[in-house]
Biopython code that builds the backbone (N, CA, C, O; Angstrom):
import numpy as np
from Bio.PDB.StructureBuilder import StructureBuilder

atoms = [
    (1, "UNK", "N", (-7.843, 21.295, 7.404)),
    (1, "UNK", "CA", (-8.145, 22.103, 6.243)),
    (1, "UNK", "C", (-6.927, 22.129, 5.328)),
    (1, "UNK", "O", (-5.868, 22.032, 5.947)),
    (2, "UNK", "N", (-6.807, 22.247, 3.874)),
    (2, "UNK", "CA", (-6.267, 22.072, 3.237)),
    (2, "UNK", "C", (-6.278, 23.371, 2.161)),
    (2, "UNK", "O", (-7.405, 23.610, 1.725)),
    (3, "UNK", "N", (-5.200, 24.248, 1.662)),
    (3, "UNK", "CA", (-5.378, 24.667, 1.166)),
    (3, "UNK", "C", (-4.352, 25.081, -0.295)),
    (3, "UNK", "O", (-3.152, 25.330, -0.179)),
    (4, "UNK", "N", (-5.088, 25.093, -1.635)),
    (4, "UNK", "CA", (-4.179, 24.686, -2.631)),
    (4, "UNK", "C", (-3.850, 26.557, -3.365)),
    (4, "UNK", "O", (-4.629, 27.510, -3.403)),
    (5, "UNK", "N", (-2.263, 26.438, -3.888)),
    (5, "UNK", "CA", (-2.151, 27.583, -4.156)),
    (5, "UNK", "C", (-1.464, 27.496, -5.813)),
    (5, "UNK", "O", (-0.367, 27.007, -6.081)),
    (6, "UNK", "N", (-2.095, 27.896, -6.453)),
    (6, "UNK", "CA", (-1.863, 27.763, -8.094)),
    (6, "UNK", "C", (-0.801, 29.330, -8.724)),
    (6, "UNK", "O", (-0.764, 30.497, -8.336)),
    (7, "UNK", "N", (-0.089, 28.595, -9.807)),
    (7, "UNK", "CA", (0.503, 29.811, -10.458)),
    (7, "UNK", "C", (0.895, 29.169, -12.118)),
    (7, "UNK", "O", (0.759, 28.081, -12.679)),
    (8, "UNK", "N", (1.362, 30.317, -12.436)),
    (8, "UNK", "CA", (1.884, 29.689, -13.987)),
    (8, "UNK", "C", (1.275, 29.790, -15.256)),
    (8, "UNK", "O", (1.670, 29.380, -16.348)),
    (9, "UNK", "N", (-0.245, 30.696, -14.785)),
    (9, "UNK", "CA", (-0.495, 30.742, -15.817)),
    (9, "UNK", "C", (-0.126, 32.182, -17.232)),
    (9, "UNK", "O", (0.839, 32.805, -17.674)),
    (10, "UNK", "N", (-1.263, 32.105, -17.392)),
    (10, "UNK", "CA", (-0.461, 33.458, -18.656)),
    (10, "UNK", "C", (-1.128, 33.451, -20.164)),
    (10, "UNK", "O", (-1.979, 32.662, -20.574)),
    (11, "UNK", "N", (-0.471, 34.615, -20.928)),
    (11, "UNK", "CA", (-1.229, 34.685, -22.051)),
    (11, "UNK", "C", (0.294, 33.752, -23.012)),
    (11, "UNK", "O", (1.505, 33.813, -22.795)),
    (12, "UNK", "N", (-0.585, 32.884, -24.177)),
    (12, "UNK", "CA", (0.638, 32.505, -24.818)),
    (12, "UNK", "C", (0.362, 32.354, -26.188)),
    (12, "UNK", "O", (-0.798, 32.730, -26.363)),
    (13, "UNK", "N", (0.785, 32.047, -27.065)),
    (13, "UNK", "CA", (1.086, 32.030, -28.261)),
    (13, "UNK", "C", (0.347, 30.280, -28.708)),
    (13, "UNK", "O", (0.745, 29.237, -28.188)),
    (14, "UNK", "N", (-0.652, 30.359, -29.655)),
    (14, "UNK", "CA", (-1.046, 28.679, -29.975)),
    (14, "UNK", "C", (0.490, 27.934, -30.375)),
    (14, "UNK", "O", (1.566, 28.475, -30.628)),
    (15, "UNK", "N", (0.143, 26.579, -30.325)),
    (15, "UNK", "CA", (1.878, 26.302, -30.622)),
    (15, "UNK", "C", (2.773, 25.767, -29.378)),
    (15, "UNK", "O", (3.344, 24.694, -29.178)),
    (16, "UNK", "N", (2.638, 27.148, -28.509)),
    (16, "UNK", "CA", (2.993, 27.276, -27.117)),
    (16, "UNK", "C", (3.109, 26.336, -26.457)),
    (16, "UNK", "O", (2.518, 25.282, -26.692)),
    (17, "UNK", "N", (4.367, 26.628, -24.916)),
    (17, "UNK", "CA", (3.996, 25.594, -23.846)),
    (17, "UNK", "C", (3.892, 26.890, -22.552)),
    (17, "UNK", "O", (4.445, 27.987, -22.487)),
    (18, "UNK", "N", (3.010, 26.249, -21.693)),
    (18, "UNK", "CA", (3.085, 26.656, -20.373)),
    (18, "UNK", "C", (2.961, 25.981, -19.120)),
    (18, "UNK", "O", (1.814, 25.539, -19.054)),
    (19, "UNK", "N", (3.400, 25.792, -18.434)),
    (19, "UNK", "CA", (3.794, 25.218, -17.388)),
    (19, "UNK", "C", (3.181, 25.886, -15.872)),
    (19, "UNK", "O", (3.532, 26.896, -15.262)),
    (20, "UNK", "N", (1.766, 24.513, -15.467)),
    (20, "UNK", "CA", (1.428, 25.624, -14.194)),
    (20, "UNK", "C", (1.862, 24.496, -12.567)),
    (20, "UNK", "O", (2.048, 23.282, -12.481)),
    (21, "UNK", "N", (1.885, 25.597, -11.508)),
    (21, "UNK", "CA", (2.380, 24.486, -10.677)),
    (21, "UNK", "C", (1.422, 25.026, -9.187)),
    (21, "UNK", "O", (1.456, 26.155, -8.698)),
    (22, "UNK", "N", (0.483, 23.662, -8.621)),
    (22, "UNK", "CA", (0.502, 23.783, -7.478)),
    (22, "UNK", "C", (0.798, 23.171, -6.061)),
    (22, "UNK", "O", (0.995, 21.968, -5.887)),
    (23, "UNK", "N", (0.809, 24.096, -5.086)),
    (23, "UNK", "CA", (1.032, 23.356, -3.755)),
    (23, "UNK", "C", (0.324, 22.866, -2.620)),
    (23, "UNK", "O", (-0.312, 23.884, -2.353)),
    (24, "UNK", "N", (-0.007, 22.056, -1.790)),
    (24, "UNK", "CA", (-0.888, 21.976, -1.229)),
    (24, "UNK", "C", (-0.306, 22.232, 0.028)),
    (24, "UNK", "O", (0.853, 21.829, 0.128)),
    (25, "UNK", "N", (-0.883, 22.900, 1.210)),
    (25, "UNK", "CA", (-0.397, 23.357, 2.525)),
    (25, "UNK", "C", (-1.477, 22.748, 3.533)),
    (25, "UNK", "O", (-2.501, 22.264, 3.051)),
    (26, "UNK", "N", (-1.354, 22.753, 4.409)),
    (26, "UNK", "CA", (-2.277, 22.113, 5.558)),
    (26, "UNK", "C", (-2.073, 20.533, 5.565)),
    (26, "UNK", "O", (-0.992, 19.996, 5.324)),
    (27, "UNK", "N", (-3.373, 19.788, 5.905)),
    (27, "UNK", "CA", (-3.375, 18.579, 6.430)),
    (27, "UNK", "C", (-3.724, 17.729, 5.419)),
    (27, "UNK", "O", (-4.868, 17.303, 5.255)),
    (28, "UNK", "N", (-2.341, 17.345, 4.418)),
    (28, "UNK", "CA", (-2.751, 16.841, 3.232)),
    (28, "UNK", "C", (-2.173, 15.239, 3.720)),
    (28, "UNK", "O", (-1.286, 15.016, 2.896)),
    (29, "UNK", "N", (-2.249, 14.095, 4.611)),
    (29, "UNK", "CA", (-1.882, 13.678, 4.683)),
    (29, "UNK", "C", (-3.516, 12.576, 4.434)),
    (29, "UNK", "O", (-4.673, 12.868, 4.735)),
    (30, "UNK", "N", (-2.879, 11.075, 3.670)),
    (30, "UNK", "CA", (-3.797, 10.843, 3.226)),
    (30, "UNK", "C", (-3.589, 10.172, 1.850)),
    (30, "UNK", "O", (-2.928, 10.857, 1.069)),
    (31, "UNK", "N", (-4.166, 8.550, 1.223)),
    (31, "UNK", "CA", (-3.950, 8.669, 0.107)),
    (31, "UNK", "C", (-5.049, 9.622, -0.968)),
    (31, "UNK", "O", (-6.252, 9.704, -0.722)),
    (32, "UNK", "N", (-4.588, 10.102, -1.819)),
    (32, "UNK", "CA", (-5.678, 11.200, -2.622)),
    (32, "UNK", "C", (-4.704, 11.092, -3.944)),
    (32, "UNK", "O", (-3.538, 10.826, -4.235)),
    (33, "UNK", "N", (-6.035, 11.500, -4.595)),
    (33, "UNK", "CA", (-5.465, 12.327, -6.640)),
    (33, "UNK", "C", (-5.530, 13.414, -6.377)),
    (33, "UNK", "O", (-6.440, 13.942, -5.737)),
    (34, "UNK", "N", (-4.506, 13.972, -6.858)),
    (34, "UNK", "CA", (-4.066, 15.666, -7.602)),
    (34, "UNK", "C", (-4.654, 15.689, -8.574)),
    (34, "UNK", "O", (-5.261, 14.672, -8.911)),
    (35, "UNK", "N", (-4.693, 16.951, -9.445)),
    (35, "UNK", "CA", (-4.593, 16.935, -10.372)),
    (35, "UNK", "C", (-5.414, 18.721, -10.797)),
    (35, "UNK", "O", (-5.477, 19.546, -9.886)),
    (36, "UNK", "N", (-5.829, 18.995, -11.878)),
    (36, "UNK", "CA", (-6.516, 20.073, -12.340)),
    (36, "UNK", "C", (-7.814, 19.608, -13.248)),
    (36, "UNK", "O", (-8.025, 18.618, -13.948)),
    (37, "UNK", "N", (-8.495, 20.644, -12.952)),
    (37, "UNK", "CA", (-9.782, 20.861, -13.496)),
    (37, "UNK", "C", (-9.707, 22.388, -14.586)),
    (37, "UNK", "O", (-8.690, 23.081, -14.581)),
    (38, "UNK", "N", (-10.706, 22.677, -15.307)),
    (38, "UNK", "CA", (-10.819, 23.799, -16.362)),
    (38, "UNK", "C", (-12.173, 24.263, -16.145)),
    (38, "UNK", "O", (-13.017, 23.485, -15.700)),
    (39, "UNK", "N", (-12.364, 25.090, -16.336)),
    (39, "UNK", "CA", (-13.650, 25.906, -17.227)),
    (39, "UNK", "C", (-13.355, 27.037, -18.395)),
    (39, "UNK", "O", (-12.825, 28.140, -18.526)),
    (40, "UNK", "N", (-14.000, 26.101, -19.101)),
    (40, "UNK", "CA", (-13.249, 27.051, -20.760)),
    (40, "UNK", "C", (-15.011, 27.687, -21.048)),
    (40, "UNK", "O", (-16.042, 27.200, -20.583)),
    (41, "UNK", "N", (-14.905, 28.637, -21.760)),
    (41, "UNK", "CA", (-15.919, 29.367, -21.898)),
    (41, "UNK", "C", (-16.997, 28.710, -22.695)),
    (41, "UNK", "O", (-16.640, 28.136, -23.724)),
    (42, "UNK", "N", (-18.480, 28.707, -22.320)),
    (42, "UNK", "CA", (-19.019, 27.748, -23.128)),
    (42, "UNK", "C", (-19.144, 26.263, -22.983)),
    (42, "UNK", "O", (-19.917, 25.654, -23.722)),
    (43, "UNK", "N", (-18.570, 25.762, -22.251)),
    (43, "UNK", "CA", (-18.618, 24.741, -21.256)),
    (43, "UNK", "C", (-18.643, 24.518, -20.232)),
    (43, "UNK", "O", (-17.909, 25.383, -19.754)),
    (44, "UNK", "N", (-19.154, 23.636, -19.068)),
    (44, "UNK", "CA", (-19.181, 22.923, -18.162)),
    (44, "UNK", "C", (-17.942, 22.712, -17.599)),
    (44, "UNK", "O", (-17.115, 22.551, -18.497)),
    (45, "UNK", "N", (-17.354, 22.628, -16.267)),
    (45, "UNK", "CA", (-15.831, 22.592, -15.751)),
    (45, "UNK", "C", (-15.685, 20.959, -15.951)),
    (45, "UNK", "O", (-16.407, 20.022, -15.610)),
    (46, "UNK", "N", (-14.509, 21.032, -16.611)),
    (46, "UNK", "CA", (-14.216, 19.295, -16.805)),
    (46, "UNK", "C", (-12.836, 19.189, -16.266)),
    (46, "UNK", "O", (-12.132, 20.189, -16.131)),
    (47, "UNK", "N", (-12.351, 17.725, -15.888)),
    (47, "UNK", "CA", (-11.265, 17.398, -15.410)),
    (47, "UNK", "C", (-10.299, 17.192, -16.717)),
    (47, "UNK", "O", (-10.535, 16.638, -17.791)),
    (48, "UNK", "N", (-9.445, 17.668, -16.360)),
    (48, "UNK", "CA", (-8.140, 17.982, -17.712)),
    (48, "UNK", "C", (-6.906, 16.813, -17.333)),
    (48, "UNK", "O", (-6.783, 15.809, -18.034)),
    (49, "UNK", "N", (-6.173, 17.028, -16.352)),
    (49, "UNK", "CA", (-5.642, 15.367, -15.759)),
    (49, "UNK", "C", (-5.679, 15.634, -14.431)),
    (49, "UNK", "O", (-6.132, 16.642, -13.889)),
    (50, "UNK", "N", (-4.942, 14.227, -13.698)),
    (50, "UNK", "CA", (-4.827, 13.768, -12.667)),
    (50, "UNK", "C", (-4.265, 12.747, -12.331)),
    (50, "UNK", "O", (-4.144, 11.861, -13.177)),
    (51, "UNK", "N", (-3.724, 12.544, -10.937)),
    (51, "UNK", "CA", (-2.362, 11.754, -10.651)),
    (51, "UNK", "C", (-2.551, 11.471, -9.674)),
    (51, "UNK", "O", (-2.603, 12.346, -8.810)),
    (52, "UNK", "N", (-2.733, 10.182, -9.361)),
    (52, "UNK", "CA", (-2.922, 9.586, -7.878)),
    (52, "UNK", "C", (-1.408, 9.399, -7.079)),
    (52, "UNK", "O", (-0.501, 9.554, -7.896)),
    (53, "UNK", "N", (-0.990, 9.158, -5.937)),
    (53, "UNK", "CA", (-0.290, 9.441, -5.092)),
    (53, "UNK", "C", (0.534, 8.206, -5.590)),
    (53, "UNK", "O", (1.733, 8.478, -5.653)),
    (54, "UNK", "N", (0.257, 7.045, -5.927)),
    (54, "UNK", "CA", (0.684, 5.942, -7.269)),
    (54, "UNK", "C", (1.448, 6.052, -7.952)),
    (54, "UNK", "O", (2.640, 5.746, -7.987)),
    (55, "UNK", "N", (0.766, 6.532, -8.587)),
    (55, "UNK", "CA", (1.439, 7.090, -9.947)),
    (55, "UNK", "C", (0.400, 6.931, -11.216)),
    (55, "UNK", "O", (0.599, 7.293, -12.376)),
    (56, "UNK", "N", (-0.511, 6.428, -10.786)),
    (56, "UNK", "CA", (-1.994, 6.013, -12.027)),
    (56, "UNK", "C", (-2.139, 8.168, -12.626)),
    (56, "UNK", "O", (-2.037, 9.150, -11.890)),
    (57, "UNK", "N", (-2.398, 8.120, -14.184)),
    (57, "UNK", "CA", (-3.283, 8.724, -14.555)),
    (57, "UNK", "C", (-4.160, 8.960, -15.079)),
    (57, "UNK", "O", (-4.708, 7.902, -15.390)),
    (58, "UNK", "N", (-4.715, 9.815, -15.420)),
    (58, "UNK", "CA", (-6.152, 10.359, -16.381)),
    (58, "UNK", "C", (-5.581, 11.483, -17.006)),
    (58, "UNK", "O", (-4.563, 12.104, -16.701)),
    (59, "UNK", "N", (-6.440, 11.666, -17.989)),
    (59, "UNK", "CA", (-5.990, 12.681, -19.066)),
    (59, "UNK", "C", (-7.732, 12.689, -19.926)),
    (59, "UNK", "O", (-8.307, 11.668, -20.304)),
    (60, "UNK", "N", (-8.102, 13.673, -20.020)),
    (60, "UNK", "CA", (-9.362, 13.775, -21.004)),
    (60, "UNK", "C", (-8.788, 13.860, -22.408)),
    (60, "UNK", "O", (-7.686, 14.333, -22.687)),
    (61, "UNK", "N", (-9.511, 13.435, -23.107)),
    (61, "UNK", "CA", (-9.681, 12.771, -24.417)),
    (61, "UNK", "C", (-9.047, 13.780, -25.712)),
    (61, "UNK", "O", (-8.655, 13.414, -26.820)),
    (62, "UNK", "N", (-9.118, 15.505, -24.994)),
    (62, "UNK", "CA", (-8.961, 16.539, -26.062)),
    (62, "UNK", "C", (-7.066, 17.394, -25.247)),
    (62, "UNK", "O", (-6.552, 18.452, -25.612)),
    (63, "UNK", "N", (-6.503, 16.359, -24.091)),
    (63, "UNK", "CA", (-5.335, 17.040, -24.238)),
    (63, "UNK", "C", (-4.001, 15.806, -23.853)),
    (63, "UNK", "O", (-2.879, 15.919, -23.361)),
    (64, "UNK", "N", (-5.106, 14.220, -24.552)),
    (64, "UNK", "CA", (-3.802, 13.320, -24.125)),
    (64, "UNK", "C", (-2.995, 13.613, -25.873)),
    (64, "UNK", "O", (-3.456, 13.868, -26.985)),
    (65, "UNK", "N", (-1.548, 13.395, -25.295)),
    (65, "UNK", "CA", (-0.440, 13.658, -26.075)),
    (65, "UNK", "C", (-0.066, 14.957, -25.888)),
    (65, "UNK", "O", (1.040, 15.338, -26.271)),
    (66, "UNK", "N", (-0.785, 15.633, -25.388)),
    (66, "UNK", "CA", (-0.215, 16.926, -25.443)),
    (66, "UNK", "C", (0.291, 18.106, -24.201)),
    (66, "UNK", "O", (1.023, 19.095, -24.240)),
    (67, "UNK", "N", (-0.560, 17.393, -23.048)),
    (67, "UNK", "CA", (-0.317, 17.777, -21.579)),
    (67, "UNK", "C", (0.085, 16.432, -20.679)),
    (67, "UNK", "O", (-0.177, 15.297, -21.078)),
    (68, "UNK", "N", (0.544, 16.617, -19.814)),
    (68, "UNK", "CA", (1.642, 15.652, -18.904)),
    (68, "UNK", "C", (0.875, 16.133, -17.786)),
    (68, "UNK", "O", (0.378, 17.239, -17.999)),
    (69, "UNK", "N", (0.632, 15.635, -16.660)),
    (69, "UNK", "CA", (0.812, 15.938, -14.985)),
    (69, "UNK", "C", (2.048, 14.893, -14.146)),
    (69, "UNK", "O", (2.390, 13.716, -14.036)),
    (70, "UNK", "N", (2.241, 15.665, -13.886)),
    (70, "UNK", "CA", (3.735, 15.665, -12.501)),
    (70, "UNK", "C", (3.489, 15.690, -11.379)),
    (70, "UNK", "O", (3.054, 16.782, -11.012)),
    (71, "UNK", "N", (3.588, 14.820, -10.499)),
    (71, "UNK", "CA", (3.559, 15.029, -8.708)),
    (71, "UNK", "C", (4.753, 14.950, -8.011)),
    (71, "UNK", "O", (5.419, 13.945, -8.262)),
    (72, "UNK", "N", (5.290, 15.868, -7.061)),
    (72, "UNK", "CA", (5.966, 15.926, -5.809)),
    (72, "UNK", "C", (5.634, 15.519, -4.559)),
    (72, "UNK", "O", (5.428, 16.369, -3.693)),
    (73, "UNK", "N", (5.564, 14.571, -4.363)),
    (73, "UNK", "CA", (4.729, 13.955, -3.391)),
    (73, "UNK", "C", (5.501, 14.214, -1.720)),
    (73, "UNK", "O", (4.962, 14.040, -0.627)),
    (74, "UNK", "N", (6.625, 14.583, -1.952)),
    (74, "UNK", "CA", (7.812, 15.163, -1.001)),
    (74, "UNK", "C", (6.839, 16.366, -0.622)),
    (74, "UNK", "O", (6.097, 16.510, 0.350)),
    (75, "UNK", "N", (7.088, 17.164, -1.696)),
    (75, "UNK", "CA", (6.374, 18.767, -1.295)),
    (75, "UNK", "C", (4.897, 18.870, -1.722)),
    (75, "UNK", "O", (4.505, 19.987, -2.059)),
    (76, "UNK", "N", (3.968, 17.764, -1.750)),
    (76, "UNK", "CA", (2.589, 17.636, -1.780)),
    (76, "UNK", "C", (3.066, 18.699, -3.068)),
    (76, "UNK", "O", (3.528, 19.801, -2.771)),
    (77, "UNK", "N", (2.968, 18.423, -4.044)),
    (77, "UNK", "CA", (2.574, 19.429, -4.862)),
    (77, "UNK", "C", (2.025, 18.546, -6.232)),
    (77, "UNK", "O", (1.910, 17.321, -6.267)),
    (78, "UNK", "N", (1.764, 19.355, -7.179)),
    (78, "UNK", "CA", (1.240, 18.737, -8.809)),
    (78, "UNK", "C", (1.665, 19.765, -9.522)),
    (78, "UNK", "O", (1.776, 20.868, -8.987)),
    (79, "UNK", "N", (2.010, 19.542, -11.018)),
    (79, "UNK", "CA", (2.216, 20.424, -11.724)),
    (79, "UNK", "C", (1.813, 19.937, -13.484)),
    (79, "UNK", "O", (1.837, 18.719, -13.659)),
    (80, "UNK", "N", (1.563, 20.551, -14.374)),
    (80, "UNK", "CA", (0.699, 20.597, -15.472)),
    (80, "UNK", "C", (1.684, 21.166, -16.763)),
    (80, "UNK", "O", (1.670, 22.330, -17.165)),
    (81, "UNK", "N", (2.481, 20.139, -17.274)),
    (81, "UNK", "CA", (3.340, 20.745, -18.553)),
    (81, "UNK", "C", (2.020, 20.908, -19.414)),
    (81, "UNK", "O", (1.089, 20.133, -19.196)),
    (82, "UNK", "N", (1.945, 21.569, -20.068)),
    (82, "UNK", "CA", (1.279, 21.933, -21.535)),
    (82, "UNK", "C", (1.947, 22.509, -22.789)),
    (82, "UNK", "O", (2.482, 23.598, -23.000)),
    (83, "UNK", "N", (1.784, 21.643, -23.398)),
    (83, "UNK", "CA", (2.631, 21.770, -25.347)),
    (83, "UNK", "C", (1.614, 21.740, -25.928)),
    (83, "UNK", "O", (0.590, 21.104, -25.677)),
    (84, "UNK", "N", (1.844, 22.421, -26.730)),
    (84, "UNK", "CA", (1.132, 22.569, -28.510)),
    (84, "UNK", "C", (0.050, 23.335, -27.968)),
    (84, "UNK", "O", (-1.008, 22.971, -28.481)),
    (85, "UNK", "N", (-0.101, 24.270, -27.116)),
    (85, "UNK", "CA", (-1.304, 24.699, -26.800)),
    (85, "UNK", "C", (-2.324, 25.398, -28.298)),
    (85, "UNK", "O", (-2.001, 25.896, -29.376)),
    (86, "UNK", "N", (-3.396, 25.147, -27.747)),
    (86, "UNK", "CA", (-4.561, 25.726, -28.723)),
    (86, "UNK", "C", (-5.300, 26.749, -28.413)),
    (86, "UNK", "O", (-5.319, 27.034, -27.216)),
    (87, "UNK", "N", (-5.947, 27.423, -29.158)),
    (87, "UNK", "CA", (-7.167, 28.469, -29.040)),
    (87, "UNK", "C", (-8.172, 28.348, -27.736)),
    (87, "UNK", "O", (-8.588, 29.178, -26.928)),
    (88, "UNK", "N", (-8.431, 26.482, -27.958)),
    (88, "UNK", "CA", (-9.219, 25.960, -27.183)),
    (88, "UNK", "C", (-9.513, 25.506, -25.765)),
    (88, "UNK", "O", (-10.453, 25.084, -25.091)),
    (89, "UNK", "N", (-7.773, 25.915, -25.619)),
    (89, "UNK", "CA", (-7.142, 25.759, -24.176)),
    (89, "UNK", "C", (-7.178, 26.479, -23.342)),
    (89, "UNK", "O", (-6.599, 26.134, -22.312)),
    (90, "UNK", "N", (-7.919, 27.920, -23.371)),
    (90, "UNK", "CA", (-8.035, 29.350, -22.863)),
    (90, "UNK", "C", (-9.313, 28.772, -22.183)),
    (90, "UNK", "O", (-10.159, 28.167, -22.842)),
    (91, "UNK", "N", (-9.435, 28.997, -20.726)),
    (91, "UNK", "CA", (-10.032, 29.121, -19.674)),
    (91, "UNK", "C", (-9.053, 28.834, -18.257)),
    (91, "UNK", "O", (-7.855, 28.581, -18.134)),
    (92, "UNK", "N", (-10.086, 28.991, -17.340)),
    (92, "UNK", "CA", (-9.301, 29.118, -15.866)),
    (92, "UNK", "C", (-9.102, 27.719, -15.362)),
    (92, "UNK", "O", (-10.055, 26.961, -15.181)),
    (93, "UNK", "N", (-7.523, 27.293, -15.076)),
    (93, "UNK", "CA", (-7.559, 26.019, -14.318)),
    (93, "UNK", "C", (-7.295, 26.047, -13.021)),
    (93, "UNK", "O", (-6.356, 26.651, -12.501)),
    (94, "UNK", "N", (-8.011, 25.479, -12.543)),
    (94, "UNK", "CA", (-8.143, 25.069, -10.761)),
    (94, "UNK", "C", (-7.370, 23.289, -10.132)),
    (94, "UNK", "O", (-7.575, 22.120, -10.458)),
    (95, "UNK", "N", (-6.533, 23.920, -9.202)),
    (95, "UNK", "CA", (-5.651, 22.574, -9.167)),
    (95, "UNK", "C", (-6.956, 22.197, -8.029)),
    (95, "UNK", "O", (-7.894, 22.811, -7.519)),
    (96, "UNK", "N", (-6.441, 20.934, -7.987)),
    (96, "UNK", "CA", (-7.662, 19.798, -7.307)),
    (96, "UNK", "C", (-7.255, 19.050, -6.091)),
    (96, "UNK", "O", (-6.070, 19.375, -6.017)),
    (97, "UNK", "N", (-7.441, 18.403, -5.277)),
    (97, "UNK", "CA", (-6.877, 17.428, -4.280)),
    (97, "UNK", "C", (-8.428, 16.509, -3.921)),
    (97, "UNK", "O", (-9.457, 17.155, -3.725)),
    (98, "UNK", "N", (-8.435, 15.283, -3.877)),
    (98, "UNK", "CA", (-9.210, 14.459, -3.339)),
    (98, "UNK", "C", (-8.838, 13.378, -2.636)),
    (98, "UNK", "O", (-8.205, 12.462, -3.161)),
    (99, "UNK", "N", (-9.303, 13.381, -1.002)),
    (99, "UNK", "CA", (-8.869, 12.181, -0.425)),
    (99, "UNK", "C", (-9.440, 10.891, -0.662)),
    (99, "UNK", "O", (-10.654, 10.723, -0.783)),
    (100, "UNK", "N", (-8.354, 9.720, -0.750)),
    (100, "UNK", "CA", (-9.462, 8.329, -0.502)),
    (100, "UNK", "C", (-10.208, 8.132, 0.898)),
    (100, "UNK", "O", (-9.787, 8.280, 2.045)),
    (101, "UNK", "N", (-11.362, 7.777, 0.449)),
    (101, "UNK", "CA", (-12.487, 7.260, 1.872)),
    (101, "UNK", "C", (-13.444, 8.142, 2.181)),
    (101, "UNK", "O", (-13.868, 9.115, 1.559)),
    (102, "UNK", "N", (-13.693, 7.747, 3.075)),
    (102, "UNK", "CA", (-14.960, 8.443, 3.536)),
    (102, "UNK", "C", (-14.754, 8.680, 5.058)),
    (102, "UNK", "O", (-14.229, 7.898, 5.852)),
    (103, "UNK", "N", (-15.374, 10.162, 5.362)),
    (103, "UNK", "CA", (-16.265, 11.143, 4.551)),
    (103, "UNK", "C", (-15.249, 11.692, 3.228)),
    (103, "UNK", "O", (-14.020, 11.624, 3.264)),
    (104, "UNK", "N", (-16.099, 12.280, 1.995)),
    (104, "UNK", "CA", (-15.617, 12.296, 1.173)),
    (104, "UNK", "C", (-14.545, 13.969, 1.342)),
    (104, "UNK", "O", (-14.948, 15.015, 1.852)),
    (105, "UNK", "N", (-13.502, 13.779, 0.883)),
    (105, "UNK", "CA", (-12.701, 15.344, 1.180)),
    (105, "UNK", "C", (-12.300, 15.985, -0.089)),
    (105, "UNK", "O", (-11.853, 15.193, -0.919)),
    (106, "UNK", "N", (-12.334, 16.852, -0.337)),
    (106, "UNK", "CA", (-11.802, 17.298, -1.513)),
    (106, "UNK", "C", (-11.639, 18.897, -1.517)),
    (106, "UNK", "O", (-12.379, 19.295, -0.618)),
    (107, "UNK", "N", (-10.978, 20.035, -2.149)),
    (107, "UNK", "CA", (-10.106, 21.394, -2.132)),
    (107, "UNK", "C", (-10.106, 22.152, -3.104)),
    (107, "UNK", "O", (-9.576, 21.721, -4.127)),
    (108, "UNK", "N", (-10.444, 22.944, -3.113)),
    (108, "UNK", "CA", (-9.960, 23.790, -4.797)),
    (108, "UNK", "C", (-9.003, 24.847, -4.865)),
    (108, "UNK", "O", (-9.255, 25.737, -4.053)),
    (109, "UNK", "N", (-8.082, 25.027, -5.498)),
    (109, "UNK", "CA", (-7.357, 26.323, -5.768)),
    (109, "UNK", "C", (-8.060, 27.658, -6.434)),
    (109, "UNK", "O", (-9.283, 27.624, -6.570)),
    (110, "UNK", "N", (-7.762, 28.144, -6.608)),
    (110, "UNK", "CA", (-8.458, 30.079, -6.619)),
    (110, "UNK", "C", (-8.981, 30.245, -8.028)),
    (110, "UNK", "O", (-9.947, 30.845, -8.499)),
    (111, "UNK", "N", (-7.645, 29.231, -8.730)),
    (111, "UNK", "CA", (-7.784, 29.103, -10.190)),
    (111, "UNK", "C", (-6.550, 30.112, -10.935)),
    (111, "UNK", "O", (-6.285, 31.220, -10.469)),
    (112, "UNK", "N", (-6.030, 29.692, -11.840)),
    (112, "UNK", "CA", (-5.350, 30.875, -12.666)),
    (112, "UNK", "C", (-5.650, 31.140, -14.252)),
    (112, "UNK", "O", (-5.617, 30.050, -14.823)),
    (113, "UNK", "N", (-5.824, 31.801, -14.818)),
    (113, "UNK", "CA", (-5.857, 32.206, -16.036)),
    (113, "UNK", "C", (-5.174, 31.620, -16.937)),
    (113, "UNK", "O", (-3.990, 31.610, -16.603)),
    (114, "UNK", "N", (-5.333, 31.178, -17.818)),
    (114, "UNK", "CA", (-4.767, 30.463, -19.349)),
    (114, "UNK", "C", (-5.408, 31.035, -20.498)),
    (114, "UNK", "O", (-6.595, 30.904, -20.798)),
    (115, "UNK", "N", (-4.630, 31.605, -21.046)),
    (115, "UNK", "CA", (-5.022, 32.753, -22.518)),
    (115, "UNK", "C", (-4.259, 32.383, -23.969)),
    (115, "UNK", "O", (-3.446, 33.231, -24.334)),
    (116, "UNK", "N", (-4.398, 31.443, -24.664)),
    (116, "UNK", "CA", (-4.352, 30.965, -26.226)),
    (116, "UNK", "C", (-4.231, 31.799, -27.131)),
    (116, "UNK", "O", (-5.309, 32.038, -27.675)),
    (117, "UNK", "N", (-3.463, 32.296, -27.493)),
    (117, "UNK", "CA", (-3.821, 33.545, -28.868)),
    (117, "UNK", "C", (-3.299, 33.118, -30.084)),
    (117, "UNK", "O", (-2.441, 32.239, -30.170)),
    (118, "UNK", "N", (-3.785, 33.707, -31.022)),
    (118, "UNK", "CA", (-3.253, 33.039, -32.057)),
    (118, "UNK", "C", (-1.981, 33.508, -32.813)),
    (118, "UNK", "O", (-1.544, 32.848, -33.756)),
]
sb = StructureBuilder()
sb.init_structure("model")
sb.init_model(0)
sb.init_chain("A")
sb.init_seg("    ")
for serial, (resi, resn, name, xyz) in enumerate(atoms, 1):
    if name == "N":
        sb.init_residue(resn, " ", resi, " ")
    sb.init_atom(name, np.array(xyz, "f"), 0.0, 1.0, " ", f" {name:<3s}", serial, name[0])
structure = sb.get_structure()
């Protein structure tokens, strides 16, 4: 069992950066992608980035240039710079873990709060 523990988030200023970071504890051994997921209000939970154990990423379409993901692969962890934040950036992000292979494995964090103001 695997279990992911998120922090960092917060209320911030558009403009803004915030910086969230999680860790993964248990039996993370395994190649897998990190990374975070969102649910912003009014939408469907979409994947925001992600970082394979590689170094390959993803980034959705509304935060490349403007958010980074980072892995510690020492301390199983991921972490999520965010600049220039927007209005639009306010919902809860949930850090992620997915193993390669099968059976398929995958984890969610609790989620933390992200608040945009203007």
């Amino acid at each position: 069992q695997v279990q992911l523990a998120e922090s960092g988030g917060g209320l911030v200023q558009a403009g803004g950066s915030l910086r969230l970071s999680c860790a993964a504890s248990g039996n993370s051994y395994g190649r897998n992608v990190m990374g975070w997921y969102r649910q912003v209000p009014g939408k469907q939970h979409e994947v925001v980035a992600q970082m394979y154990d590689a170094g390959d990423t993803y980034y959705a379409d509304s935060v490349k240039g403007r958010f980074t993901v980072m892995r510690d692969n020492a301390r199983s962890a991921v972490y999520l710079q965010m600049n220039s934040l927007k209005l639009e950036d306010t919902g809860v992000y949930y850090c992620h873990i997915e193993f390669i292979g099968a059976p398929r494995r995958q984890f969610w964090g609790q989620g933390t709060q992200v608040t945009v103001s203007s």
